[in-house]
N, CA, C and O atoms as a Tripos MOL2 file, in Angstrom:
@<TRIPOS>MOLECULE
protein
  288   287    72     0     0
PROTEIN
NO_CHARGES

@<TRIPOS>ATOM
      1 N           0.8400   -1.1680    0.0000 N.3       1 UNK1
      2 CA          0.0000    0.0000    0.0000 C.3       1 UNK1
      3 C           0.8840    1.2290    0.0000 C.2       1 UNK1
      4 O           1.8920    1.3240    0.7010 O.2       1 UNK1
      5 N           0.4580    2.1410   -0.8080 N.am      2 UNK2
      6 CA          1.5650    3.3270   -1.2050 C.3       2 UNK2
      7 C           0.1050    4.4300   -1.3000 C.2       2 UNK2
      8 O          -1.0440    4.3920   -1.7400 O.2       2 UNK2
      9 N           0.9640    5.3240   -0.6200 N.am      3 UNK3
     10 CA         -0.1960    6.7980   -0.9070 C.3       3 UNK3
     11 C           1.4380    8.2040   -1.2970 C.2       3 UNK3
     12 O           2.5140    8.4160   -0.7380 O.2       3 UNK3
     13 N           0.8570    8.6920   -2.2880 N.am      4 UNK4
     14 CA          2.1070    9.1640   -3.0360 C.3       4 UNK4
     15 C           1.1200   11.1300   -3.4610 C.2       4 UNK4
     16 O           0.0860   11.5090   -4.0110 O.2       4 UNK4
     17 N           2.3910   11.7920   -2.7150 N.am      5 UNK5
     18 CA          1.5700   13.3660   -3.2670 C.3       5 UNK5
     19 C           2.7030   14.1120   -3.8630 C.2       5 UNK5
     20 O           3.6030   14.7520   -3.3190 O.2       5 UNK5
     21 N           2.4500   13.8820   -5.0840 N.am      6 UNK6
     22 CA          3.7200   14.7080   -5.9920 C.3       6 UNK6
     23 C           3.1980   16.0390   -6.8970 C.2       6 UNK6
     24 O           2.1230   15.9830   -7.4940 O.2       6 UNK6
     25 N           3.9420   17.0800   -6.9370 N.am      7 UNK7
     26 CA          3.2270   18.3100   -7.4530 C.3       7 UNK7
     27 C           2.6900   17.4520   -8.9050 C.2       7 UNK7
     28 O           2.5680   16.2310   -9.0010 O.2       7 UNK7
     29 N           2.4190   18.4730   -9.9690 N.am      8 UNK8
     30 CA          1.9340   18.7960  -10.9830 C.3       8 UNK8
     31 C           2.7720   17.8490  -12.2330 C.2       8 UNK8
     32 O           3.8800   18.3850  -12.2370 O.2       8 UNK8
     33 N           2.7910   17.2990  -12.7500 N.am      9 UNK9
     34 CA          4.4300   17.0080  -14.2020 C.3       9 UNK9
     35 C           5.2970   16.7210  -13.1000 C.2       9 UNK9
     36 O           5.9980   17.7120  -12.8990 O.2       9 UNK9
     37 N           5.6270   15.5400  -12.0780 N.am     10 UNK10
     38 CA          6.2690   15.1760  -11.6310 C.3      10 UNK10
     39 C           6.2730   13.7020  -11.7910 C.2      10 UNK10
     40 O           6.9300   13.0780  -10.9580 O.2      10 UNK10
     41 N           5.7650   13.1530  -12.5520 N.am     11 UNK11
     42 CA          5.2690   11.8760  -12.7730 C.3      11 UNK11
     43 C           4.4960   11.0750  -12.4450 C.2      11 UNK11
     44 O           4.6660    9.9130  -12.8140 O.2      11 UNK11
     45 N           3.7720   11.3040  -11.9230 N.am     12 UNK12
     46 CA          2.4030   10.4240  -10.5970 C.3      12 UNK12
     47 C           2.4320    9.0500  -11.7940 C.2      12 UNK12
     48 O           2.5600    7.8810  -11.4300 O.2      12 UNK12
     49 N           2.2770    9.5040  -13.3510 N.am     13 UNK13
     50 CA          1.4030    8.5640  -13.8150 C.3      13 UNK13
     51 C           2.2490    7.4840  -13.6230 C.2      13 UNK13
     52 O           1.6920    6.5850  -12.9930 O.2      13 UNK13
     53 N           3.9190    7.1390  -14.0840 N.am     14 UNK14
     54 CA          4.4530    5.9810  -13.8070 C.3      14 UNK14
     55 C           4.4930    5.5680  -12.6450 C.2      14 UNK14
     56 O           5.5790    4.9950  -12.5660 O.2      14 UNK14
     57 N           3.9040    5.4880  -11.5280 N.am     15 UNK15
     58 CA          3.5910    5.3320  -10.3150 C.3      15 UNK15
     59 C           2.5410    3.9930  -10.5290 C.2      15 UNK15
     60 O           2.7720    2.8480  -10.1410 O.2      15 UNK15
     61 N           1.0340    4.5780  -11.4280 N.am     16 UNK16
     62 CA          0.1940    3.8280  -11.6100 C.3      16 UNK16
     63 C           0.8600    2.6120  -12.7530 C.2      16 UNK16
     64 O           0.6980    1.4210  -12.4860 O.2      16 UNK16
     65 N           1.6750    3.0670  -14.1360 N.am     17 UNK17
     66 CA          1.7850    2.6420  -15.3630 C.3      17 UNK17
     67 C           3.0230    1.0680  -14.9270 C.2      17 UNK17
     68 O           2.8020   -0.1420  -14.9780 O.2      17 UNK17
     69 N           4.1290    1.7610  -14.5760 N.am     18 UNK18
     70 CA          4.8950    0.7370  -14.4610 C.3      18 UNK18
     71 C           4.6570   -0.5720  -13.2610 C.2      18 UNK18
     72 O           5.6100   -1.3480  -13.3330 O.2      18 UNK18
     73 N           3.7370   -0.9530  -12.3020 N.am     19 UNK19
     74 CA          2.9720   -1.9640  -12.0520 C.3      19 UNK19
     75 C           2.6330   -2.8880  -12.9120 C.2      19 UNK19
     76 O           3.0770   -4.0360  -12.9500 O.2      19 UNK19
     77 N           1.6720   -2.3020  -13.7660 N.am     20 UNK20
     78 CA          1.3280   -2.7770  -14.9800 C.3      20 UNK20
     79 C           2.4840   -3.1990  -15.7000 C.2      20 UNK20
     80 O           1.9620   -4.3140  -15.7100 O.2      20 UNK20
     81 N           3.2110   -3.3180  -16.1150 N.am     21 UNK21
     82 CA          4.5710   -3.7550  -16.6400 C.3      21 UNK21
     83 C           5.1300   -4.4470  -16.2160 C.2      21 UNK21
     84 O           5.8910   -5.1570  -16.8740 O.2      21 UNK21
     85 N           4.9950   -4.5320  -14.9750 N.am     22 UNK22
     86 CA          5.7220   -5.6050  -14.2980 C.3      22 UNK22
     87 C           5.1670   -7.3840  -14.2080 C.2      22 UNK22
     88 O           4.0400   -7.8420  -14.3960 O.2      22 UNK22
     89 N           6.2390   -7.9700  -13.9080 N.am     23 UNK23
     90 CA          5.5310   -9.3910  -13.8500 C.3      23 UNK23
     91 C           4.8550   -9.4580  -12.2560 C.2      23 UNK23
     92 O           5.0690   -8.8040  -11.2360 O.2      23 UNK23
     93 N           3.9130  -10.6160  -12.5980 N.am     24 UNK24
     94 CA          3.3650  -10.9670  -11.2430 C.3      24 UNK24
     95 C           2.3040   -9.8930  -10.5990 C.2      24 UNK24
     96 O           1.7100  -10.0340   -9.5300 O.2      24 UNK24
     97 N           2.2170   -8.8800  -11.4300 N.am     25 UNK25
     98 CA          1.1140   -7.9850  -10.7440 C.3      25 UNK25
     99 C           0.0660   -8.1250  -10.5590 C.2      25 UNK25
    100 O          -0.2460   -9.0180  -11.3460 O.2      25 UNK25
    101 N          -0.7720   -7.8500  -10.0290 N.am     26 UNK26
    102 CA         -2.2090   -8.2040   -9.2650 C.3      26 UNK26
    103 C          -3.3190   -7.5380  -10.0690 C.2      26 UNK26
    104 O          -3.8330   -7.8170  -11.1520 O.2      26 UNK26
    105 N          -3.5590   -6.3660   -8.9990 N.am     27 UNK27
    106 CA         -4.4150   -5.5730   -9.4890 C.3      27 UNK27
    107 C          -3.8440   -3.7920   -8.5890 C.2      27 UNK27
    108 O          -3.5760   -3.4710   -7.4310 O.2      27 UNK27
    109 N          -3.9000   -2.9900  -10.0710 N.am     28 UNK28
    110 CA         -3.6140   -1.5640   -9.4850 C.3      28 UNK28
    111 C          -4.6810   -0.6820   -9.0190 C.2      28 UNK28
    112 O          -5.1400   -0.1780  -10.0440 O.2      28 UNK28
    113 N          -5.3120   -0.2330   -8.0070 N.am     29 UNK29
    114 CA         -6.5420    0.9650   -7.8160 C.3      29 UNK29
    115 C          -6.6420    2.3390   -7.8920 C.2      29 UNK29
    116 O          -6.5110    2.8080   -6.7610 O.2      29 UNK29
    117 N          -6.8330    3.2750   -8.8120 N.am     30 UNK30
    118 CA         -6.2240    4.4180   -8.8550 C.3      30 UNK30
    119 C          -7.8990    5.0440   -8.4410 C.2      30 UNK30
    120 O          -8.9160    4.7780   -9.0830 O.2      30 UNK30
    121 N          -7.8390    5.7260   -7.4820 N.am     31 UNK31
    122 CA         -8.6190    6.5000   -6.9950 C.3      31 UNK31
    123 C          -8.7700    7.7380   -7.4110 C.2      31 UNK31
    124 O          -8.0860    8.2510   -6.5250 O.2      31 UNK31
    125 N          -9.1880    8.8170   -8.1820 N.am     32 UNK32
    126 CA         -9.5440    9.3630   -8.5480 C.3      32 UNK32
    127 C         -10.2570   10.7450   -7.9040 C.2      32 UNK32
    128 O         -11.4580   10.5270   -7.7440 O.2      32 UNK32
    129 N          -9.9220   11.9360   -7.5380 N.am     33 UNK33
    130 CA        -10.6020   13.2070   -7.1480 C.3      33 UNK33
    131 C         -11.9210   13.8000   -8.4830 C.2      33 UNK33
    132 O         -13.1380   13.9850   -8.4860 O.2      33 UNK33
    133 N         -10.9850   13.9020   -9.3050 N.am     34 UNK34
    134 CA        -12.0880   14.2480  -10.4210 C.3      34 UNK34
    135 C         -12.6450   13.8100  -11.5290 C.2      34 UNK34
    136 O         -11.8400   13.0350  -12.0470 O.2      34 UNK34
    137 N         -13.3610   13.8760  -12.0050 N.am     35 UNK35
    138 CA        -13.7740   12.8540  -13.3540 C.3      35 UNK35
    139 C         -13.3430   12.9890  -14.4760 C.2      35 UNK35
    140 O         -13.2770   12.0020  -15.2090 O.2      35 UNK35
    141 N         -12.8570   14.4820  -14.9980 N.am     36 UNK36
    142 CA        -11.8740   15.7230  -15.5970 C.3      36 UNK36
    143 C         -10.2160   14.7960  -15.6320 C.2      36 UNK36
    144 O          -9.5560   14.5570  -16.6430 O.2      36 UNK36
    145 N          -9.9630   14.5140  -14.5660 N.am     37 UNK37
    146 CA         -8.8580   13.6690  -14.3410 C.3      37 UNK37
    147 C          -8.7140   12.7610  -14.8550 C.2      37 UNK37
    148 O          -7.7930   12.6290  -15.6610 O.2      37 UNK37
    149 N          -9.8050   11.5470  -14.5000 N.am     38 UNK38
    150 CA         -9.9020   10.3310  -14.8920 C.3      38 UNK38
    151 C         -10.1640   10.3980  -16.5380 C.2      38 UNK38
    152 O          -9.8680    9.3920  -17.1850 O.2      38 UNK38
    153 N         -10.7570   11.6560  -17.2910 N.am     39 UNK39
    154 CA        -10.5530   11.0420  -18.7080 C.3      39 UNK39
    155 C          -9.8210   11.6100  -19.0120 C.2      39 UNK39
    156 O         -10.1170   11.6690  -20.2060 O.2      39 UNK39
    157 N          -8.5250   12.4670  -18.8650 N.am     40 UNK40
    158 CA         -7.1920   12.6270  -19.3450 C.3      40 UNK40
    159 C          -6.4640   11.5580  -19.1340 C.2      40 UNK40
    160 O          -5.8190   11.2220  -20.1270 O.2      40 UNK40
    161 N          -6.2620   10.5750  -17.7420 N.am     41 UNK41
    162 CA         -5.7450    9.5160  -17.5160 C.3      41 UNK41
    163 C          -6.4790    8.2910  -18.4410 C.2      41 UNK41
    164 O          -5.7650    7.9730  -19.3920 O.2      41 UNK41
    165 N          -7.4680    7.7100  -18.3770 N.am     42 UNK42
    166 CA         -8.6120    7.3590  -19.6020 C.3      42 UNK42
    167 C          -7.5750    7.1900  -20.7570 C.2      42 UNK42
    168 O          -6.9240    6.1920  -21.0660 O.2      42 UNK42
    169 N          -7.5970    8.3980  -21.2930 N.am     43 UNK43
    170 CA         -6.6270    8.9370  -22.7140 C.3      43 UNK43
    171 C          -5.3790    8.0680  -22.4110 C.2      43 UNK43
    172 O          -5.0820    6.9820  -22.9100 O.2      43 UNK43
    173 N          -5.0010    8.4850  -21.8770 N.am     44 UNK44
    174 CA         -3.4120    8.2200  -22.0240 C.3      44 UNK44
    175 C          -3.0370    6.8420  -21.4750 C.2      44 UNK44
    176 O          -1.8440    6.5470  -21.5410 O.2      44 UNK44
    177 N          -4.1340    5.6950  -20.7870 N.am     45 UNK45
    178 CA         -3.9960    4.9050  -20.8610 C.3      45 UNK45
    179 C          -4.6530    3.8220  -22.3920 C.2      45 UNK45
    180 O          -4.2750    2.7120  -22.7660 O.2      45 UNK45
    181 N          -5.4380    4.4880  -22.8030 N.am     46 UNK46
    182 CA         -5.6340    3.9020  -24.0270 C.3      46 UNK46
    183 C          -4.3640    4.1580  -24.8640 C.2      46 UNK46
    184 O          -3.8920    3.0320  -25.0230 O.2      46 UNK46
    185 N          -3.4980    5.1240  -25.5350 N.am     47 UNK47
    186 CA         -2.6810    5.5810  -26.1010 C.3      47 UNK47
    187 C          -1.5650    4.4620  -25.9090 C.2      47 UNK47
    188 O          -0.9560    3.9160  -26.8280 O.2      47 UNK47
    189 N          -1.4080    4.2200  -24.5380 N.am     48 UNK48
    190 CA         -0.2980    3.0760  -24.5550 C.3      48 UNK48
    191 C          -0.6430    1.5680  -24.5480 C.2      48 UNK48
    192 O           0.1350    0.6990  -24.1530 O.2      48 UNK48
    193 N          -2.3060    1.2700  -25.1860 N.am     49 UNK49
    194 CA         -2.5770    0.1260  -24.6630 C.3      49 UNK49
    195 C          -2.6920   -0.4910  -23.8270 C.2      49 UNK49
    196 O          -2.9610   -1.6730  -24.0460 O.2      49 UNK49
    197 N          -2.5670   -0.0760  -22.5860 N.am     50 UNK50
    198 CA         -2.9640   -0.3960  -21.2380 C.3      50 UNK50
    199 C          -4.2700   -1.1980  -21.0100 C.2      50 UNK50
    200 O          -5.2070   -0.4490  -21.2860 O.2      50 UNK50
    201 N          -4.7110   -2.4070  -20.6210 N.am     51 UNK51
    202 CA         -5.8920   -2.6640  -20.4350 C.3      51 UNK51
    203 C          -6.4920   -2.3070  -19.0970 C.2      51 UNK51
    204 O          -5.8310   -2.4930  -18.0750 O.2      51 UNK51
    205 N          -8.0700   -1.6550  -19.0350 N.am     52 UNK52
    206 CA         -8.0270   -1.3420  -17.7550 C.3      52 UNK52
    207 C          -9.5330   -1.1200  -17.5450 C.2      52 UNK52
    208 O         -10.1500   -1.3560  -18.5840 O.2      52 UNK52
    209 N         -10.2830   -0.7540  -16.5640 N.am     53 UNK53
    210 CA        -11.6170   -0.4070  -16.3160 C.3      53 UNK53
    211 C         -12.1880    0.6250  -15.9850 C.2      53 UNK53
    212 O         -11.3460    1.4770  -15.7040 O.2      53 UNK53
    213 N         -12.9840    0.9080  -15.8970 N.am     54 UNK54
    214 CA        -13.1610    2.1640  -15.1890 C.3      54 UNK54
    215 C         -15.0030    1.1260  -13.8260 C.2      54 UNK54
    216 O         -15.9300    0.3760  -14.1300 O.2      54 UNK54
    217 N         -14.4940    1.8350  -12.3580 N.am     55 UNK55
    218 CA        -15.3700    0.7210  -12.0130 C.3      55 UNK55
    219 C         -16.5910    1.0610  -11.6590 C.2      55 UNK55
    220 O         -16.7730    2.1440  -11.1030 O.2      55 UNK55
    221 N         -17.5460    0.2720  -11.8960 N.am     56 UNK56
    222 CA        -19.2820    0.8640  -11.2710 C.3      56 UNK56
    223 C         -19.3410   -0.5360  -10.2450 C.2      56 UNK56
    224 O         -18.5500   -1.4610  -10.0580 O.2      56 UNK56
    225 N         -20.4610   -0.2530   -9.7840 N.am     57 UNK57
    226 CA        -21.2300   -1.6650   -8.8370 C.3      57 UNK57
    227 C         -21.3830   -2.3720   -9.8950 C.2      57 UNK57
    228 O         -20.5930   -3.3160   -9.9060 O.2      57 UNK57
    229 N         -22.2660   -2.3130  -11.0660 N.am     58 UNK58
    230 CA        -22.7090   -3.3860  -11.5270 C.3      58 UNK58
    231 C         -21.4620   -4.0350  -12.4920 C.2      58 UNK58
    232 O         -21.9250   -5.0300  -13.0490 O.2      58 UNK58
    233 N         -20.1860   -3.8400  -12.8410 N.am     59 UNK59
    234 CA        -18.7190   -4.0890  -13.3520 C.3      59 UNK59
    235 C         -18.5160   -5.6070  -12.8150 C.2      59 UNK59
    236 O         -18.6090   -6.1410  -11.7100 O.2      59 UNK59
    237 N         -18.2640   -5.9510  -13.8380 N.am     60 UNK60
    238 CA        -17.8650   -7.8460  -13.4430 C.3      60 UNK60
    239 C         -16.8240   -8.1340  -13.9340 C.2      60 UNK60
    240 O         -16.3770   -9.2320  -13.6020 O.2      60 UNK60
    241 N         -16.1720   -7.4640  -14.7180 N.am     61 UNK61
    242 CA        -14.7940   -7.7520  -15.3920 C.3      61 UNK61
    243 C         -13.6910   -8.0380  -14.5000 C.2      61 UNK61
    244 O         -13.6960   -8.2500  -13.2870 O.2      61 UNK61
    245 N         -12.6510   -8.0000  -15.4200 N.am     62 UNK62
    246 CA        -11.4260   -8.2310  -14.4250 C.3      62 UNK62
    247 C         -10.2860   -7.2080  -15.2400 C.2      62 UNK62
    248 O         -10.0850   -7.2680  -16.4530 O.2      62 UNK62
    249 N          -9.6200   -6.2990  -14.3330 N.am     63 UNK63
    250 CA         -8.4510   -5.8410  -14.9670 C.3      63 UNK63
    251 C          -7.3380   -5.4750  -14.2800 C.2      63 UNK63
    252 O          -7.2990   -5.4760  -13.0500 O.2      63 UNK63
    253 N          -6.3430   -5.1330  -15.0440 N.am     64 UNK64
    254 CA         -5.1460   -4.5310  -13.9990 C.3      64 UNK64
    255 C          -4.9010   -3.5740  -13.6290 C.2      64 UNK64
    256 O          -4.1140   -3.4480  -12.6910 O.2      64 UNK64
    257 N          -5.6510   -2.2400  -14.4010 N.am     65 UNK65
    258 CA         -5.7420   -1.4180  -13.4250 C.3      65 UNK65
    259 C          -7.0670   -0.5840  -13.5370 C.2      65 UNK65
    260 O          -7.7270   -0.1730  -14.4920 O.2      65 UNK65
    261 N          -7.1710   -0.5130  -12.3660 N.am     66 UNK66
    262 CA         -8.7040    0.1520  -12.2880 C.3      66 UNK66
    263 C          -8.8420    1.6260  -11.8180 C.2      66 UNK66
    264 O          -8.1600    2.1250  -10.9240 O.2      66 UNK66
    265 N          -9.8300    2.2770  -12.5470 N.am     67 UNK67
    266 CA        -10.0500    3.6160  -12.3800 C.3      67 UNK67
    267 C         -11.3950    4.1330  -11.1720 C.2      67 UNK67
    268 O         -12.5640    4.2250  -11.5460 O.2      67 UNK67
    269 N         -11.1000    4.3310  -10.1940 N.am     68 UNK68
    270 CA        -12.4130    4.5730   -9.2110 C.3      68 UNK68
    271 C         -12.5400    6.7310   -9.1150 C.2      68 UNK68
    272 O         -11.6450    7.4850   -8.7330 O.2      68 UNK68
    273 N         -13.5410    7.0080   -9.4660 N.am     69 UNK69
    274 CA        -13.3410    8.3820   -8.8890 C.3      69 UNK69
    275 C         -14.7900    8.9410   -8.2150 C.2      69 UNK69
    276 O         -15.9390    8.8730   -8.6510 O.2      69 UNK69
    277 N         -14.2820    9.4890   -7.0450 N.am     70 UNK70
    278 CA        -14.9280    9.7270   -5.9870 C.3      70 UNK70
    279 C         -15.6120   10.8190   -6.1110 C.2      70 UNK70
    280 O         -16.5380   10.8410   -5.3000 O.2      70 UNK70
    281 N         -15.5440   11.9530   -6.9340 N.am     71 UNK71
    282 CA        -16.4370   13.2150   -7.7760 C.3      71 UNK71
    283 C         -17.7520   12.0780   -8.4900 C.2      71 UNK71
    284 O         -17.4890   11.1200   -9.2170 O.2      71 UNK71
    285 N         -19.2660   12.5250   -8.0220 N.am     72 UNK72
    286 CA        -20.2760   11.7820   -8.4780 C.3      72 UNK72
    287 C         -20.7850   12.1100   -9.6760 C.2      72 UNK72
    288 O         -21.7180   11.4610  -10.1490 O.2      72 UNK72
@<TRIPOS>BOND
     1     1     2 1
     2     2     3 1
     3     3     4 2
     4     3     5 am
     5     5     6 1
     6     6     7 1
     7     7     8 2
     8     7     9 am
     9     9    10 1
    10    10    11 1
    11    11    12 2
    12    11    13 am
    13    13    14 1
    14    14    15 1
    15    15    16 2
    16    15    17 am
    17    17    18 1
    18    18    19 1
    19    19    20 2
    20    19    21 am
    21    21    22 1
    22    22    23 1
    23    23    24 2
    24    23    25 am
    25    25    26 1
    26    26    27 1
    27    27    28 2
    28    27    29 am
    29    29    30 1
    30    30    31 1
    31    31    32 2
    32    31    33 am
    33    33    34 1
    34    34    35 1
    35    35    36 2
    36    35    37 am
    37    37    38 1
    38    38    39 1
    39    39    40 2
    40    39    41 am
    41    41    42 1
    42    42    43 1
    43    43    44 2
    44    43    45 am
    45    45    46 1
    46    46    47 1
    47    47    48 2
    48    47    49 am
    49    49    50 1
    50    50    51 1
    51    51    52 2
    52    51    53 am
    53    53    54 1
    54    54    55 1
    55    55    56 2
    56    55    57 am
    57    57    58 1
    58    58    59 1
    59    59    60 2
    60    59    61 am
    61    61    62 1
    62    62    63 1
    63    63    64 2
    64    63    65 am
    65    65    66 1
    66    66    67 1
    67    67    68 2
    68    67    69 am
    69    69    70 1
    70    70    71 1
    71    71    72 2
    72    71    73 am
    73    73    74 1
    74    74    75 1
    75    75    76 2
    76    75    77 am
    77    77    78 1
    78    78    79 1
    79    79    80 2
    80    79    81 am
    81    81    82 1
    82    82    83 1
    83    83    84 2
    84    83    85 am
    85    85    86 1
    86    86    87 1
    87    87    88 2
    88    87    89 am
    89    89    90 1
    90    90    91 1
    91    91    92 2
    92    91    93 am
    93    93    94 1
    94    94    95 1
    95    95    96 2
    96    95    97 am
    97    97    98 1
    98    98    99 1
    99    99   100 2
   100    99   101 am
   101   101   102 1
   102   102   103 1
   103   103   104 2
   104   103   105 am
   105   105   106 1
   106   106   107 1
   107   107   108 2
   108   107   109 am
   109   109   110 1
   110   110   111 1
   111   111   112 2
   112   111   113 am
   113   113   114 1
   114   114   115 1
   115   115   116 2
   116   115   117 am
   117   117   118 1
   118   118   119 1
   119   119   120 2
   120   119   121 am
   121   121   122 1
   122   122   123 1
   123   123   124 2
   124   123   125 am
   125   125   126 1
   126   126   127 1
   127   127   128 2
   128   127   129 am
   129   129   130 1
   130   130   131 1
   131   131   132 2
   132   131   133 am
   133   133   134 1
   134   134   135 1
   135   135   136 2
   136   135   137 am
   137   137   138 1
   138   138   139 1
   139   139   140 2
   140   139   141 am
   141   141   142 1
   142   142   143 1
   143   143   144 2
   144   143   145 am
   145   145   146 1
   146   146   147 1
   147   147   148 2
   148   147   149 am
   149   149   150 1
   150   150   151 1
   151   151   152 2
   152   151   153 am
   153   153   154 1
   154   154   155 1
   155   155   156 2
   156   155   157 am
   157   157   158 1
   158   158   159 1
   159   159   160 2
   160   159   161 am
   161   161   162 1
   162   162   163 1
   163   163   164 2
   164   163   165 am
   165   165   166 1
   166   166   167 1
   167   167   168 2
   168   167   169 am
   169   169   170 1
   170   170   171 1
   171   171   172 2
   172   171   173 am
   173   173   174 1
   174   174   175 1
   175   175   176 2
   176   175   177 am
   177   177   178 1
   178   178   179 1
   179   179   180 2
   180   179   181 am
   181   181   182 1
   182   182   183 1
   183   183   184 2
   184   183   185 am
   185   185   186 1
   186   186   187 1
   187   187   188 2
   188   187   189 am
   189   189   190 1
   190   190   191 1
   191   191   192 2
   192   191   193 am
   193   193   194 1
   194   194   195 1
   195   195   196 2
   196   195   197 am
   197   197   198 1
   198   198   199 1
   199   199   200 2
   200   199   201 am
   201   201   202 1
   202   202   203 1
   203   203   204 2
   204   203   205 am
   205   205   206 1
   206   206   207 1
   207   207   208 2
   208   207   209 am
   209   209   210 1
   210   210   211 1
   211   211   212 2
   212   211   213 am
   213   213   214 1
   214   214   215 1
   215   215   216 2
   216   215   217 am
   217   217   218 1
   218   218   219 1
   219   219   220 2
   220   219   221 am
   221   221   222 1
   222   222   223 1
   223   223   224 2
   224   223   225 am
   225   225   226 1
   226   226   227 1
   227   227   228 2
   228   227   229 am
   229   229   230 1
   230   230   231 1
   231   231   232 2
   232   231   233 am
   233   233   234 1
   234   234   235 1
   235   235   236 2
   236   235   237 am
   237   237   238 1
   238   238   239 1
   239   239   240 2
   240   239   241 am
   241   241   242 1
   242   242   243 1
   243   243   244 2
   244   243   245 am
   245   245   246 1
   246   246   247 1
   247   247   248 2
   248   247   249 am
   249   249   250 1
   250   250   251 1
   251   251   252 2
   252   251   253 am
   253   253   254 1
   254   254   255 1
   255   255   256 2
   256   255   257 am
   257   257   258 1
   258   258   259 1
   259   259   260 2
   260   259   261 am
   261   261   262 1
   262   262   263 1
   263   263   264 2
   264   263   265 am
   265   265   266 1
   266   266   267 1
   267   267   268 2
   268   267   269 am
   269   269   270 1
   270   270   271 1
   271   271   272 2
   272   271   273 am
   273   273   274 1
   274   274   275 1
   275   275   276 2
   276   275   277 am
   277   277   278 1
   278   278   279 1
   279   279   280 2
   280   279   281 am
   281   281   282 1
   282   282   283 1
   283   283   284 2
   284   283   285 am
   285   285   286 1
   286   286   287 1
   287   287   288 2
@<TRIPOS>SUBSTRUCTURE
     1 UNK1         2 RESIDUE 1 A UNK
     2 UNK2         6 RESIDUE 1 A UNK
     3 UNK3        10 RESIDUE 1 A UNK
     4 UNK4        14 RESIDUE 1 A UNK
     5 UNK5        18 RESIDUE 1 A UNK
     6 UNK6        22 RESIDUE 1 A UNK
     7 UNK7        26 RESIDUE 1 A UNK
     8 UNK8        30 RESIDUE 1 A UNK
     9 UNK9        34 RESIDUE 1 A UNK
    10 UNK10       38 RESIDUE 1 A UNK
    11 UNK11       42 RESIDUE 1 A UNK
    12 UNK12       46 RESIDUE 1 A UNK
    13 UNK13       50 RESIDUE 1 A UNK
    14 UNK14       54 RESIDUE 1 A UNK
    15 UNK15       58 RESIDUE 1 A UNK
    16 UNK16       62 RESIDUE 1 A UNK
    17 UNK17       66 RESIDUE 1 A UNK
    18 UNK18       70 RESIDUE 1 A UNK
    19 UNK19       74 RESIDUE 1 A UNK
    20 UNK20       78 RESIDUE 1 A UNK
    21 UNK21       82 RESIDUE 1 A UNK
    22 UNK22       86 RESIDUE 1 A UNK
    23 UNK23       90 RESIDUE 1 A UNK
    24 UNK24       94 RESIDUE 1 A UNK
    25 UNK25       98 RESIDUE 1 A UNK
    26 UNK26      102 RESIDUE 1 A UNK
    27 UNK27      106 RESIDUE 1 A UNK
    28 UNK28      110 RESIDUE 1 A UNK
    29 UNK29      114 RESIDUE 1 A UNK
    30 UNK30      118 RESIDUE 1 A UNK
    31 UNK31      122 RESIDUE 1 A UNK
    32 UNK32      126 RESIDUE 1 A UNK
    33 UNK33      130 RESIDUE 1 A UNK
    34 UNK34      134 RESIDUE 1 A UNK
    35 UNK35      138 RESIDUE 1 A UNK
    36 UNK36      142 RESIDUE 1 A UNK
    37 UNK37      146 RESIDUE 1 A UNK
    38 UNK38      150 RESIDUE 1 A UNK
    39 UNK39      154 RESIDUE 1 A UNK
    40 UNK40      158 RESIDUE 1 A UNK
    41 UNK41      162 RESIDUE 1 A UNK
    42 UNK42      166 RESIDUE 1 A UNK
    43 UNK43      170 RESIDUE 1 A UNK
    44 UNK44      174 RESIDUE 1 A UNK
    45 UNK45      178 RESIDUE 1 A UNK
    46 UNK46      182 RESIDUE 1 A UNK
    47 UNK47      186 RESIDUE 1 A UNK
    48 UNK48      190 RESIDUE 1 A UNK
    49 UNK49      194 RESIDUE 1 A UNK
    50 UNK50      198 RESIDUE 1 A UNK
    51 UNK51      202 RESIDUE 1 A UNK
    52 UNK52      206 RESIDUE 1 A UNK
    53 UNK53      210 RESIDUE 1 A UNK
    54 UNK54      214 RESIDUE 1 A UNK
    55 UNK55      218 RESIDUE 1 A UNK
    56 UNK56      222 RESIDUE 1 A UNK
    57 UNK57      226 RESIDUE 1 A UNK
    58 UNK58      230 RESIDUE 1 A UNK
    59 UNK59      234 RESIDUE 1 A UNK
    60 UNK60      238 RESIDUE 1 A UNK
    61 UNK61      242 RESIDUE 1 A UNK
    62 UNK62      246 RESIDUE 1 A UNK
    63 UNK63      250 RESIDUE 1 A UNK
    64 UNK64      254 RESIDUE 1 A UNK
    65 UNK65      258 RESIDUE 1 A UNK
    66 UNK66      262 RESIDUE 1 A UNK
    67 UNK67      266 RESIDUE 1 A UNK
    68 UNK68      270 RESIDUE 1 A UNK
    69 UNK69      274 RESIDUE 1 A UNK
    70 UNK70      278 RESIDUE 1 A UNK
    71 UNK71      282 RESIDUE 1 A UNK
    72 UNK72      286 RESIDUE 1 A UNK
């Protein structure tokens, strides 16, 4: 468990990205403040092929990294 507060263009995203790259990984949870956020991140995980979710209640899939954001 890692909780990570880095300014602005400091890299947060390889924080979430390189997990994913790695062997043996599980599952990543990226929690989310805004929804604004989550589809710039969205973007740029499609761009690199990343497989991933974005999660509701009714979500049955399975992925490696998942997008939760807490803005309703």
């Amino acid at each position: 468990q890692v909780v990570v507060i880095i300014a602005t263009s400091e890299g947060k995203s390889l924080l979430f990205i390189l997990p994913y790259i790695l062997p043996n990984t599980r599952v990543t949870i990226l929690v989310l403040p805004l929804i604004s956020l989550r589809g710039d991140l969205l973007r740029r995980v499609r761009e690199l092929g990343i497989d991933h979710l974005v999660w509701a209640p009714s979500e049955q899939q399975d992925a490696p990294l998942v997008f939760i954001t807490v803005e309703a």
